[in-house]
C-alpha positions in Angstrom: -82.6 -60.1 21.4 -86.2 -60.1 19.5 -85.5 -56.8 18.5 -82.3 -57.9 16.5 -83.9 -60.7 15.4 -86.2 -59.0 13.5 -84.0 -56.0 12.9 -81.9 -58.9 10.8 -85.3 -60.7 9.2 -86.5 -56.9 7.7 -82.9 -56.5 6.5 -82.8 -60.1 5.0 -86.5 -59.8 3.3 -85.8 -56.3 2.2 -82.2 -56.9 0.4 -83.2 -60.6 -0.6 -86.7 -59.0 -2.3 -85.1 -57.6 -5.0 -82.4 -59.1 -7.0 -79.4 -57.4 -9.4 -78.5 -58.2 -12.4 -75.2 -59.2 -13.1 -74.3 -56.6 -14.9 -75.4 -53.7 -12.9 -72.7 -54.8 -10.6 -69.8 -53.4 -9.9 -66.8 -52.6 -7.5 -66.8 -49.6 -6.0 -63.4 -49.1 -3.8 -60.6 -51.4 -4.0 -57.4 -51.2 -2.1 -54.5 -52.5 -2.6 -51.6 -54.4 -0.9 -48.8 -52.4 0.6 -45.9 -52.5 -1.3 -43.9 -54.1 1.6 -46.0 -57.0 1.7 -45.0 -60.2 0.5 -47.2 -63.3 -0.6 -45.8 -66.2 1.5 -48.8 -69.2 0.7 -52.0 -69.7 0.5 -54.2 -69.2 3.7 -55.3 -72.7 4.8 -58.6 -73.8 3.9 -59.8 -74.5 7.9 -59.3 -71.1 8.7 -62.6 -68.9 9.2 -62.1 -65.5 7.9 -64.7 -63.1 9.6 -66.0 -60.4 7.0 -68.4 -57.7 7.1 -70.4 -56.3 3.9 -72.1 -53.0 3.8 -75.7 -52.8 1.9 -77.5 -49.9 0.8 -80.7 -50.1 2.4 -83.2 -48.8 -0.3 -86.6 -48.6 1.9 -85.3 -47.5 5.0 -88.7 -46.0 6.4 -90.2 -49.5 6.1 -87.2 -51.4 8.0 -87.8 -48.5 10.4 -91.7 -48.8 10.9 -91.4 -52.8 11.1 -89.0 -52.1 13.8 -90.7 -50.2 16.2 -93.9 -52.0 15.2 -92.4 -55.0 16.8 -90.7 -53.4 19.9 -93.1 -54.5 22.1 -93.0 -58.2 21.4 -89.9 -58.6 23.4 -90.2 -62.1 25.1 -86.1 -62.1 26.1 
């Protein structure tokens, strides 16, 4: 449990440490809706929709060394 804890703190301080521009943004894959699919309404606004977002972790040594440095602190 600590060690995804701090697994999700490196990721957080690493990816939160250094901000894009705006305009070095940009989509990279895009998919799009079958042709057999139809749009019925919008999806009500109550309804959680789960989603998953891949980052490109620039400093992967570090994340790696701040793991293990803390893989004996594990107080579960």
């Amino acid at each position: 449990m600590l060690l995804s804890a701090l697994a999700t703190l490196a990721f957080a301080t690493i990816s939160l440490s250094t901000p894009l521009a705006p305009h070095s943004l940009r989509v990279k894959d895009s998919h799009h809706v079958p042709a057999k699919w139809s749009k019925l309404d919008r999806a009500p606004g109550d309804r959680i929709v789960n989603l998953q977002i891949g980052l490109k972790q620039g400093d992967f040594a570090t994340l790696e060394r701040t793991l293990y440095e803390g893989e004996g602190d594990n107080v579960d």
